[in-house]
TITIMI-64202 format. One record per residue (C-alpha): y, x, z. Coordinates in Angstrom, 1 decimal. Layout:
% residues N
[site [Y; X; Z]]
...
This chain:
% residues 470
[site [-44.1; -46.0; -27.2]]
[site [-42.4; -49.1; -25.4]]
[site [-40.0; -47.7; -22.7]]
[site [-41.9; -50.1; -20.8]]
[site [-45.7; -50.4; -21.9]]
[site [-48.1; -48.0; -23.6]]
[site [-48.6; -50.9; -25.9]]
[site [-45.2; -51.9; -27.2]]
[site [-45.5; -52.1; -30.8]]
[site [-48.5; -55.2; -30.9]]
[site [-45.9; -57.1; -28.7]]
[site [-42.2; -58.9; -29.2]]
[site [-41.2; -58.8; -25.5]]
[site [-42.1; -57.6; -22.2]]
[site [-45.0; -58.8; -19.4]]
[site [-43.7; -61.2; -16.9]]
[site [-42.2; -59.0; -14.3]]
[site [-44.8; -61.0; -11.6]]
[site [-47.4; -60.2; -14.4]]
[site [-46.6; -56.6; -14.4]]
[site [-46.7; -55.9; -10.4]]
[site [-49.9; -58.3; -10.6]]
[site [-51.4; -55.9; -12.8]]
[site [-49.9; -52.5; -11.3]]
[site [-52.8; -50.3; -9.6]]
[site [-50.5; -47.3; -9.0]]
[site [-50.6; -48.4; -5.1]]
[site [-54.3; -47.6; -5.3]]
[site [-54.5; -45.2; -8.2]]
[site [-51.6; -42.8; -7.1]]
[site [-53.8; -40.9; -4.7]]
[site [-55.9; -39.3; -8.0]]
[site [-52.3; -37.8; -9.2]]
[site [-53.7; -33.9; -8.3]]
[site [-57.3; -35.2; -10.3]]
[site [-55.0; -37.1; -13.3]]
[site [-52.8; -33.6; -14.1]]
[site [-56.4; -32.1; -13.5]]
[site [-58.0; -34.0; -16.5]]
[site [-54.6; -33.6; -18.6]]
[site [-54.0; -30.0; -18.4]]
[site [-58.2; -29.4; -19.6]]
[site [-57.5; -32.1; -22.2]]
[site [-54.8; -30.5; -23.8]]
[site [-55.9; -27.0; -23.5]]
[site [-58.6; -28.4; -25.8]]
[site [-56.7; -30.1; -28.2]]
[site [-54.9; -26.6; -28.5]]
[site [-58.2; -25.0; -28.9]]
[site [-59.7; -27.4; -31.6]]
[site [-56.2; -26.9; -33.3]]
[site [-55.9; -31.0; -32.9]]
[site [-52.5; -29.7; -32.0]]
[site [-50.7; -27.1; -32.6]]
[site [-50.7; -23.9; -29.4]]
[site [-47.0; -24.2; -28.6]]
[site [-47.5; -27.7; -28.3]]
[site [-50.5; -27.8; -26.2]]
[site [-48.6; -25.2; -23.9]]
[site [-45.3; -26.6; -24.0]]
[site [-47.4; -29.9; -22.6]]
[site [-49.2; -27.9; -20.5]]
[site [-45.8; -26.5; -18.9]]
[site [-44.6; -29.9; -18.8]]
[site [-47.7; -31.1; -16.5]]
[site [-47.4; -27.7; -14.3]]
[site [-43.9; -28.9; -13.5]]
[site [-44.8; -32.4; -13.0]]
[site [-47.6; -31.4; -10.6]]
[site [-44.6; -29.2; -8.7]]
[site [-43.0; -31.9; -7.9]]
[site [-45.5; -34.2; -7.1]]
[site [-46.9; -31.5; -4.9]]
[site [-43.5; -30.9; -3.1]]
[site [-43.0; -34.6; -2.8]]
[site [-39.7; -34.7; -4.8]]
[site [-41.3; -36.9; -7.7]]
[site [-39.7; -40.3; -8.1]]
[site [-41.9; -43.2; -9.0]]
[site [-40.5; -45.6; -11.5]]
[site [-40.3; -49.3; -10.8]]
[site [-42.2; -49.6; -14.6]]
[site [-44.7; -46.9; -13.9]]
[site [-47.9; -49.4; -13.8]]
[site [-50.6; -46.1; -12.7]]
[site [-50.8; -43.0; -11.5]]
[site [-51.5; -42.2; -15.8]]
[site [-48.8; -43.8; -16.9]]
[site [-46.2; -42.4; -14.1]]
[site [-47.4; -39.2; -15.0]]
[site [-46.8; -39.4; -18.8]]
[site [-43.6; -40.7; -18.4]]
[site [-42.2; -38.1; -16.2]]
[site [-43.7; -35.4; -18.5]]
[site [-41.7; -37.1; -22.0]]
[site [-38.6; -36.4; -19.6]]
[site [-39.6; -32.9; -19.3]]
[site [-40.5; -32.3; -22.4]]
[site [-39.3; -34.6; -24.7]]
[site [-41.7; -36.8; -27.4]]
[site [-43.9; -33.9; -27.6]]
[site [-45.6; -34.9; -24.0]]
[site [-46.5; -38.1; -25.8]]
[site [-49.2; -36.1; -27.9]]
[site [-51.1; -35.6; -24.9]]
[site [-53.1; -38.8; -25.3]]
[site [-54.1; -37.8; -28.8]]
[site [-58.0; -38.4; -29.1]]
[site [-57.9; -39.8; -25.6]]
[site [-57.9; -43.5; -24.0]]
[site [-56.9; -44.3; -20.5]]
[site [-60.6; -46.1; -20.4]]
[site [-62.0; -42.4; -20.3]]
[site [-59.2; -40.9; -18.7]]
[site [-59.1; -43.1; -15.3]]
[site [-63.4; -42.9; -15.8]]
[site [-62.6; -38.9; -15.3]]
[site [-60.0; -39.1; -12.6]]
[site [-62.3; -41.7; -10.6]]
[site [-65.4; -39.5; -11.1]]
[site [-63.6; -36.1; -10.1]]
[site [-62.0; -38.3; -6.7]]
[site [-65.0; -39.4; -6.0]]
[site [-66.5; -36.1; -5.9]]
[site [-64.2; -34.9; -3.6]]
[site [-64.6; -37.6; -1.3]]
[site [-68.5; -36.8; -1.1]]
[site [-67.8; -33.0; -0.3]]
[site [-65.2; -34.1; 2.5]]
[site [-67.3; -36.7; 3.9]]
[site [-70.4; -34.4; 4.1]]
[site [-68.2; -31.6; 5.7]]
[site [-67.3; -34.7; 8.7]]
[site [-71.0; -35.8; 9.4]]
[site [-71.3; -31.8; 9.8]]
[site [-68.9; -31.8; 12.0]]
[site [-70.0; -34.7; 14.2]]
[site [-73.8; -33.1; 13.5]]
[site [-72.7; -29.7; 15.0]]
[site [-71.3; -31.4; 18.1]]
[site [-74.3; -33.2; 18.3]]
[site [-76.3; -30.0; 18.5]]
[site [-74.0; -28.7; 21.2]]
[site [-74.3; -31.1; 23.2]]
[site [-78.0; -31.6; 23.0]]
[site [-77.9; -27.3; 23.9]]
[site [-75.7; -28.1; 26.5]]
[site [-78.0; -30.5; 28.0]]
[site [-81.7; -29.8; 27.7]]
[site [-83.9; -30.8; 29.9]]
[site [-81.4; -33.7; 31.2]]
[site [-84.3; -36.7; 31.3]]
[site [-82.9; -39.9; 30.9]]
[site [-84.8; -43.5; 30.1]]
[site [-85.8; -44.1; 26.7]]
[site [-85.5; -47.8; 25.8]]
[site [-87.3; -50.3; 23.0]]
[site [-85.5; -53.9; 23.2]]
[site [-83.4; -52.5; 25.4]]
[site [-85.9; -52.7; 28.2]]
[site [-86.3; -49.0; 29.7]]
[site [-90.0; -47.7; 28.1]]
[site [-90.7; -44.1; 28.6]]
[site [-88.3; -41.2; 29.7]]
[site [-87.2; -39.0; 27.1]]
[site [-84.8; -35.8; 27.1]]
[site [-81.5; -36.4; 26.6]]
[site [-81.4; -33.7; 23.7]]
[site [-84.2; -35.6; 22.4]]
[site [-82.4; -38.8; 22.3]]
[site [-79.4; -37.3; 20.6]]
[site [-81.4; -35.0; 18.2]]
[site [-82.5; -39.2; 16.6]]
[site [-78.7; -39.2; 15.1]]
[site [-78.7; -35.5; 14.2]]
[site [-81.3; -36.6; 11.6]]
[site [-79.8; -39.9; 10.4]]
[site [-76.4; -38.2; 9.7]]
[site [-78.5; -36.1; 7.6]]
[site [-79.6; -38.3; 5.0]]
[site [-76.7; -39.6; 5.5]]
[site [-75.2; -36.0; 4.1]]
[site [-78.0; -36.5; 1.6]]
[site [-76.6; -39.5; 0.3]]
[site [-74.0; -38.6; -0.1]]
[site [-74.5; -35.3; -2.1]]
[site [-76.5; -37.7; -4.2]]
[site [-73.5; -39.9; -4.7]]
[site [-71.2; -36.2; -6.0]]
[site [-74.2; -36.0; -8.1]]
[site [-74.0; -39.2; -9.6]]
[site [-70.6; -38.4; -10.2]]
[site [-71.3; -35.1; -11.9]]
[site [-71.0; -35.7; -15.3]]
[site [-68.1; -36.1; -17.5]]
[site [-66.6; -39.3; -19.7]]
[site [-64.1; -37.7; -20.9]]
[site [-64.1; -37.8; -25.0]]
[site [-65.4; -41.1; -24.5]]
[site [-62.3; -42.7; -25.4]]
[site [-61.5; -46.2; -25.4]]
[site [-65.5; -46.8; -25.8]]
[site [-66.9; -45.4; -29.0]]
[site [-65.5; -41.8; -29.1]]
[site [-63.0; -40.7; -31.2]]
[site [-62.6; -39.2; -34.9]]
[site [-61.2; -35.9; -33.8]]
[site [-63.1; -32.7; -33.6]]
[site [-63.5; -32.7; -29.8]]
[site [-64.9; -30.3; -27.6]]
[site [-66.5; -32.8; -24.6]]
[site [-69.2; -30.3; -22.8]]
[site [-65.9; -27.1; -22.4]]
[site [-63.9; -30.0; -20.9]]
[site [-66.1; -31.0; -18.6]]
[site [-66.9; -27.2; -18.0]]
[site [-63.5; -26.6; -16.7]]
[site [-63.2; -29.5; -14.9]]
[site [-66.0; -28.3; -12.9]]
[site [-68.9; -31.3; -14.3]]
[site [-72.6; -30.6; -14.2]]
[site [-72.5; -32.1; -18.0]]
[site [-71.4; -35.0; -20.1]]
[site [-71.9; -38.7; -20.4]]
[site [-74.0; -38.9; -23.1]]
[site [-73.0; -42.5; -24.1]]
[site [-69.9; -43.6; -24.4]]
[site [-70.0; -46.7; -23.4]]
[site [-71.6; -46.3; -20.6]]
[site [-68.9; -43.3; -19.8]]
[site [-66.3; -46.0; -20.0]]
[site [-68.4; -48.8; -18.2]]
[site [-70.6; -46.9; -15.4]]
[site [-69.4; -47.0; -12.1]]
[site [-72.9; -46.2; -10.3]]
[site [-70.9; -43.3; -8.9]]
[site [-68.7; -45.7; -6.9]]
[site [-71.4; -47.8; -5.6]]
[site [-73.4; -44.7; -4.6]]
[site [-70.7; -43.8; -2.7]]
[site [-70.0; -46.6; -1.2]]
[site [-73.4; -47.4; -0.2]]
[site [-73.6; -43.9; 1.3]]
[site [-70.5; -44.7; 3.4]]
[site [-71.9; -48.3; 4.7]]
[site [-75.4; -46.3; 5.9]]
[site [-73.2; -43.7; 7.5]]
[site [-71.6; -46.7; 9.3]]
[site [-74.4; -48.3; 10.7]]
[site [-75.6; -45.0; 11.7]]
[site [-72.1; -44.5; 13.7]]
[site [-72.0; -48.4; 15.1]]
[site [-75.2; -47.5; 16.3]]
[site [-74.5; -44.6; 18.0]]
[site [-71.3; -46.2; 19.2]]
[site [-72.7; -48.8; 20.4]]
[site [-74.6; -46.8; 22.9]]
[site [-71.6; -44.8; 24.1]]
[site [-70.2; -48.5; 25.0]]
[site [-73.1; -49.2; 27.4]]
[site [-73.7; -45.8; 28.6]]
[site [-70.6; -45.8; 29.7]]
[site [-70.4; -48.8; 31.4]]
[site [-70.9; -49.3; 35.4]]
[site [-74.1; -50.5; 34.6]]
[site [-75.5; -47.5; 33.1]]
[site [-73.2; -45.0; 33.9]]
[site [-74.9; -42.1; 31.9]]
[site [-71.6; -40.8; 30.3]]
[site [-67.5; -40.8; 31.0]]
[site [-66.0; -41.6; 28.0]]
[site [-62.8; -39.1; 27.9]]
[site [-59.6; -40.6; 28.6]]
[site [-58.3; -39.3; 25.0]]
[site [-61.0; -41.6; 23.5]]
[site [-60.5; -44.8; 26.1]]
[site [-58.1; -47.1; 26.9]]
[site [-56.7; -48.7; 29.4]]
[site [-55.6; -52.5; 30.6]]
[site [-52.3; -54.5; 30.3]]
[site [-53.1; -56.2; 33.6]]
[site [-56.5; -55.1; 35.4]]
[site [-55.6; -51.4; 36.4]]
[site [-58.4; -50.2; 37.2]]
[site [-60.0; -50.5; 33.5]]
[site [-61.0; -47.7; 30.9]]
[site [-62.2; -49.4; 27.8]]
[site [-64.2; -47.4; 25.4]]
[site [-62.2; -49.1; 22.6]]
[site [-62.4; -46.3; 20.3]]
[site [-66.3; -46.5; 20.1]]
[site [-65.9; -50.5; 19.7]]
[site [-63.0; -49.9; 16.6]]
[site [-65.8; -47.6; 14.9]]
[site [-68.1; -50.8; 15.7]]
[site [-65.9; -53.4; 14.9]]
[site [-64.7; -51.4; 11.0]]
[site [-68.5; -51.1; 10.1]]
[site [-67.9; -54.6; 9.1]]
[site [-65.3; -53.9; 6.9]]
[site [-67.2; -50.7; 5.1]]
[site [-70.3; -53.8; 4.7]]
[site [-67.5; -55.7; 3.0]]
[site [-66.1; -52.7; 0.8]]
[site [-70.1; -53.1; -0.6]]
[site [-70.4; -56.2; -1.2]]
[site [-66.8; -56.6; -3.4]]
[site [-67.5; -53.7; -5.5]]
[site [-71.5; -54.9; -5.9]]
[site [-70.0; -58.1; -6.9]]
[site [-67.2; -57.3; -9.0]]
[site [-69.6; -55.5; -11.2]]
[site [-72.3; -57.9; -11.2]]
[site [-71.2; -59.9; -14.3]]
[site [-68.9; -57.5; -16.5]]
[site [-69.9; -57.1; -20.0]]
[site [-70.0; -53.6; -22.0]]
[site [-67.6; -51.4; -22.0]]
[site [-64.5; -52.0; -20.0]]
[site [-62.8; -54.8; -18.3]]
[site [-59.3; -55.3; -16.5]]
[site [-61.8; -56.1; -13.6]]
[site [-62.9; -52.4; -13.1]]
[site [-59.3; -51.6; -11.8]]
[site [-60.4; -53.0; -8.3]]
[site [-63.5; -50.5; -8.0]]
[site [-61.2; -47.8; -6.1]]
[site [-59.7; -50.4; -3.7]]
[site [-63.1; -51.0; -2.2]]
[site [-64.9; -47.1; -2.7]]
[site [-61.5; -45.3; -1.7]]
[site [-61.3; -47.4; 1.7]]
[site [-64.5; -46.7; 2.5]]
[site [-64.6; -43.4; 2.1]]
[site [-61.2; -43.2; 3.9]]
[site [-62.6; -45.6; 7.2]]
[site [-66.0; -43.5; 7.2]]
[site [-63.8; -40.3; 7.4]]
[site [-61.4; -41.5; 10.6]]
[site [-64.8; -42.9; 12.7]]
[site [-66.7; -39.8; 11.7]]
[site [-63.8; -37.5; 13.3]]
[site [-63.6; -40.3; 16.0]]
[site [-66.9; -40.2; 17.3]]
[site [-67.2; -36.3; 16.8]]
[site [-64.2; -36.0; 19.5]]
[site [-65.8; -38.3; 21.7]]
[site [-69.5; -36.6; 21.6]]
[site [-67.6; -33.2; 22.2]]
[site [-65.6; -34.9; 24.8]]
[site [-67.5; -37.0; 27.0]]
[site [-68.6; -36.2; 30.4]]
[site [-72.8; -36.3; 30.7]]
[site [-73.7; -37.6; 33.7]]
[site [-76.9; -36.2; 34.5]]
[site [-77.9; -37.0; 38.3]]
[site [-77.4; -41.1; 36.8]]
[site [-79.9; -40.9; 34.2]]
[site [-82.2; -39.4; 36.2]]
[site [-81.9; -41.9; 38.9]]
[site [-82.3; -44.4; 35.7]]
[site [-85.6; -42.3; 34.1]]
[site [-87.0; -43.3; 37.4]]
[site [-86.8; -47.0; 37.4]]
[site [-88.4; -49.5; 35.0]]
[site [-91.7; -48.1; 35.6]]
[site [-92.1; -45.9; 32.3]]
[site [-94.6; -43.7; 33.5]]
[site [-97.0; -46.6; 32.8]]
[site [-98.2; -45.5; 29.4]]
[site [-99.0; -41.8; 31.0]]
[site [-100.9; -43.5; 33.4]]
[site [-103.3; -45.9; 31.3]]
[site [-103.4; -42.2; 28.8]]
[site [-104.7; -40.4; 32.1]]
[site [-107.7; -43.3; 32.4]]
[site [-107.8; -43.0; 28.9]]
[site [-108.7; -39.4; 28.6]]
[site [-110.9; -39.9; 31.5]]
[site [-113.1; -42.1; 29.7]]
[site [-111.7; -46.0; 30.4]]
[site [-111.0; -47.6; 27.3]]
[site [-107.7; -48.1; 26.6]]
[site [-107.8; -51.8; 26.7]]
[site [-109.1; -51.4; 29.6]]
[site [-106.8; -49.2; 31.5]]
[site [-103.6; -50.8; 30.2]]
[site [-104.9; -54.2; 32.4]]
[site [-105.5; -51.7; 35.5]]
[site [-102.1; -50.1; 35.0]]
[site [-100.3; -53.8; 34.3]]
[site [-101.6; -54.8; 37.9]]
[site [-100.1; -51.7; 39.0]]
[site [-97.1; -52.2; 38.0]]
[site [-97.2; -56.1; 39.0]]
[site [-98.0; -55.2; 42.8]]
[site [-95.0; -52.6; 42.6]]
[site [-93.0; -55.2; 41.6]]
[site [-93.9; -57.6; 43.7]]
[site [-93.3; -54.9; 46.4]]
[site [-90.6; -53.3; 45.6]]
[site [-91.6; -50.4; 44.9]]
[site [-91.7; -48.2; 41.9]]
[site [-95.4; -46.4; 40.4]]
[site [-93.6; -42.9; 42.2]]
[site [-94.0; -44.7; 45.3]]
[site [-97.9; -45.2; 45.3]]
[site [-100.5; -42.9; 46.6]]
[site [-103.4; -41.2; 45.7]]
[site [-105.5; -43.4; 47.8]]
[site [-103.9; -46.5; 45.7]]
[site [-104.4; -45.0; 42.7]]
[site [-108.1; -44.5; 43.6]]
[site [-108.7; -47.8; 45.1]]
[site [-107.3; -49.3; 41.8]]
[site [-110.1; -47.2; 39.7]]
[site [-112.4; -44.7; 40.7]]
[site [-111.4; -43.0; 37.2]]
[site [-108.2; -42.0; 39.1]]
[site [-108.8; -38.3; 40.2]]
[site [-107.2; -36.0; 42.9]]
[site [-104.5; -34.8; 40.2]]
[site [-103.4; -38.4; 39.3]]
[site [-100.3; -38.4; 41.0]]
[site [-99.1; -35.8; 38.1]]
[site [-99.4; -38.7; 35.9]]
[site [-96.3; -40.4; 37.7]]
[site [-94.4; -37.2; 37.6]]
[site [-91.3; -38.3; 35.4]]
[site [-90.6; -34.1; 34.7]]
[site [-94.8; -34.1; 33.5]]
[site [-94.7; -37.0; 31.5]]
[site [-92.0; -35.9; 29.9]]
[site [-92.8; -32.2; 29.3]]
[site [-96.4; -33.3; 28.3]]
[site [-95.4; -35.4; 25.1]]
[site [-95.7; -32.1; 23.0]]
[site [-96.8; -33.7; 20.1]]
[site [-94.5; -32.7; 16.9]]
[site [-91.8; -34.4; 16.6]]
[site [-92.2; -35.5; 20.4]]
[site [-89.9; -35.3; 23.5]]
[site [-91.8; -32.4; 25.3]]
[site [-89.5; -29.3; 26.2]]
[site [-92.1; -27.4; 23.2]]
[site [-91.6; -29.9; 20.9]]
[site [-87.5; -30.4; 21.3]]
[site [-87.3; -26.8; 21.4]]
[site [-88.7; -26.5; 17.7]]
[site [-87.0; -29.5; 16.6]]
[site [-83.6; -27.8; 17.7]]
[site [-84.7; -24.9; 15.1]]
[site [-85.1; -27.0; 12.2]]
[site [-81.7; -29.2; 12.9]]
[site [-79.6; -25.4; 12.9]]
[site [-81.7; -24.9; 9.5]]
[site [-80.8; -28.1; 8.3]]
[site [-77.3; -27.6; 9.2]]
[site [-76.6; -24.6; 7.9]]
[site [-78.2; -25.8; 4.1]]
[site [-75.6; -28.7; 4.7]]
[site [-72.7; -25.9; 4.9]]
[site [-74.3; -23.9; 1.8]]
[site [-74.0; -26.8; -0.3]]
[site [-70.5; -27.5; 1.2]]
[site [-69.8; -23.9; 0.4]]
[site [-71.4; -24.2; -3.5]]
[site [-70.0; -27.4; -3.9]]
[site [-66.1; -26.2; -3.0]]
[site [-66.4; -23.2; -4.8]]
């Protein structure tokens, strides 16, 4: 082996030293060294096993990769200006430990497979740590909509205020998106859950391996059964990534809520100053600018997406020098998902509710309208019909001044004789609200079950977190 290269002996010199930084992925790649010596240390305990080689060479290697793990570990290893991977760094500074022994570790082994098994096992990882953060931001989501029930507040469509909701209720709508997200992303570990190690370079190997005990101790649900697609597939990656770009919008979203609720307009929640800053030269600002950053990076998770979608869109079977920017892309959204997750989970746990504000704002708008046309409704107006008896309503309030709380029985009456003595219950904001008890509806009943099946939902999240680290 080249002192330089893996691939010395086809060449008469060396790569252009532009060339070989050009071409260098350890940057990237270094983070998979505890997955690399992972994949290695299986390997050769298999190659021992299948008497490829000899035992006291597979455990002399073996020792070799404990030590080099040490130090990596401990931070004492030194990377080499040649070392062009995380592989490659790793094999080198096991032939100095063990001498040309350690270069038997790649017997019946390729670095197409071998980077295929360190990706796969990374990305698994990534998909249990990620779940565990939506959890996280779920369970302060819960808490707060605990904390808060029976807090009314206007519900909105184009943000126009349309019909009060509970607050609870209103935060209970990201509890659930967070969980598919957590579902798509235990779909992405799944897609991840299967081992290419043995594939080789792309067509196997002659040796008498052992693939499925491998991927056995390496913790894989079971084997790629071609290998070329071992080599080639990175539908693992994309998975993730798309996972993380969902998860994104979901948090921009949410974030972008926090940004106007917190504003002087709205006023619903005080953002906490750990989560806010301040001006350079008006001093009486607080910017929510950690809810805008988790805004503003959603763009770059989109773009994370697209370059891996594309990258992959025209390679040919089995594996190309293009694949080495797939973890560039995955790995960075995986790693902005995981900072805005913990971001927005210490701002939800942090913020300051302001309760008396979006009542005075569940008043305004005139959203008891719909409960009001349902109350002529049930009393036998068509609907039609009672939403143009409402709509004037609402136009003579306006015209007024007033709000529907503000009109009498006697108005209510003299605008339809379908109006009875209990009408006014109709523009009771606390009524309108508690009557919605439909499932899945805003009505104390109907929140109160939901919060039952988010705790269930929940807790199977933190029994597949707990299977899934085991």
């Amino acid at each position: 082996m080249s002192a330089s290269t893996p691939w010395g002996g086809r060449f008469e010199g060396p790569p252009d030293e532009f060339v070989a930084e050009f071409g260098a992925s350890l940057p990237v790649d270094r983070v998979m060294w505890r997955e690399d010596l992972r994949g290695s240390i299986a390997h050769v305990r298999m190659l021992g096993r299948q008497s490829i080689l000899s035992r006291e060479d597979a455990e002399t290697i073996e020792r070799g990769l404990e030590q080099v793990r040490d130090d990596l570990a401990s931070g004492t290893f030194v990377f080499d200006n040649a070392d062009e991977d995380i592989h490659m760094a790793i094999e080198r500074a096991l032939v100095a430990k063990v001498g040309a022994v350690g270069g038997k570790l790649h017997t019946a082994r390729s670095r197409n497979d071998q980077v295929a098994t360190d990706v796969r096992l990374h990305a698994k990882s990534l998909a249990v740590a990620l779940v565990e953060r939506v959890a996280t931001l779920q369970a302060a989501l819960l808490a707060r909509a605990d904390e808060h029930f029976g807090v009314v507040m206007p519900g909105y469509t184009h943000l126009q205020k349309a019909q009060p909701v509970l607050l609870s209720h209103h935060l209970l709508a990201y509890l659930w998106m967070f969980g598919r997200d957590a579902r798509r992303l235990r779909a992405a570990y799944d897609s991840a859950d299967s081992s290419p190690l043995g594939a080789a370079a792309l067509a196997g190997t002659t040796f008498p391996i052992d693939r499925r005990q491998v991927a056995k101790d390496l913790g894989f649900a079971d084997v790629v059964p071609n290998s070329l697609d071992a080599v080639s597939d990175r539908d693992f990656l994309t998975d993730l990534t798309y996972a993380c770009v969902t998860a994104m919008v979901h948090l921009s979203r949410l974030c972008e809520e926090l940004v106007l609720w917190s504003s002087d307009e709205f006023g619903f929640v005080t953002i906490s100053d750990a989560y806010a800053t301040g001006s350079s030269i008006m001093p009486q600002k607080k910017n929510p600018d950690v809810a805008e950053l988790v805004r503003g990076k959603t763009g770059r998770v989109i773009g994370d997406l697209v370059a891996l979608l594309t990258l992959l869109k025209g390679l040919p079977l089995a594996y190309d020098k293009d694949m080495q920017e797939d973890k560039s892309s995955a790995f960075d959204a995986a790693r902005t998902l995981a900072d805005c997750l913990r971001a927005t989970e210490g701002m939800m746990a942090t913020m300051r509710v302001n309760e008396d504000r979006m009542r005075v704002g569940a008043r305004g708008g005139f959203m008891v309208a719909t409960d009001l046309a349902d109350y002529l409704a049930a009393h036998g107006v068509p609907f039609r019909d009672a939403h143009e008896i409402v709509g004037k309503l609402v136009l003579a309030c306006e015209r007024d001044g007033r709000t529907l709380q503000d009109l009498t029985l006697e108005e209510l009456k003299a605008a339809s004789s379908a109006f009875g003595d209990d009408a006014l219950r109709a523009v009771d904001i606390d009524a309108a609200v508690a009557l919605r008890s439909s499932e899945g509806g805003t009505g104390h009943d109907a929140v109160r079950a939901q919060l039952v099946l988010a705790r269930d939902s929940l807790q199977e999240e933190r029994d597949w977190l707990a299977s899934a680290s085991a």
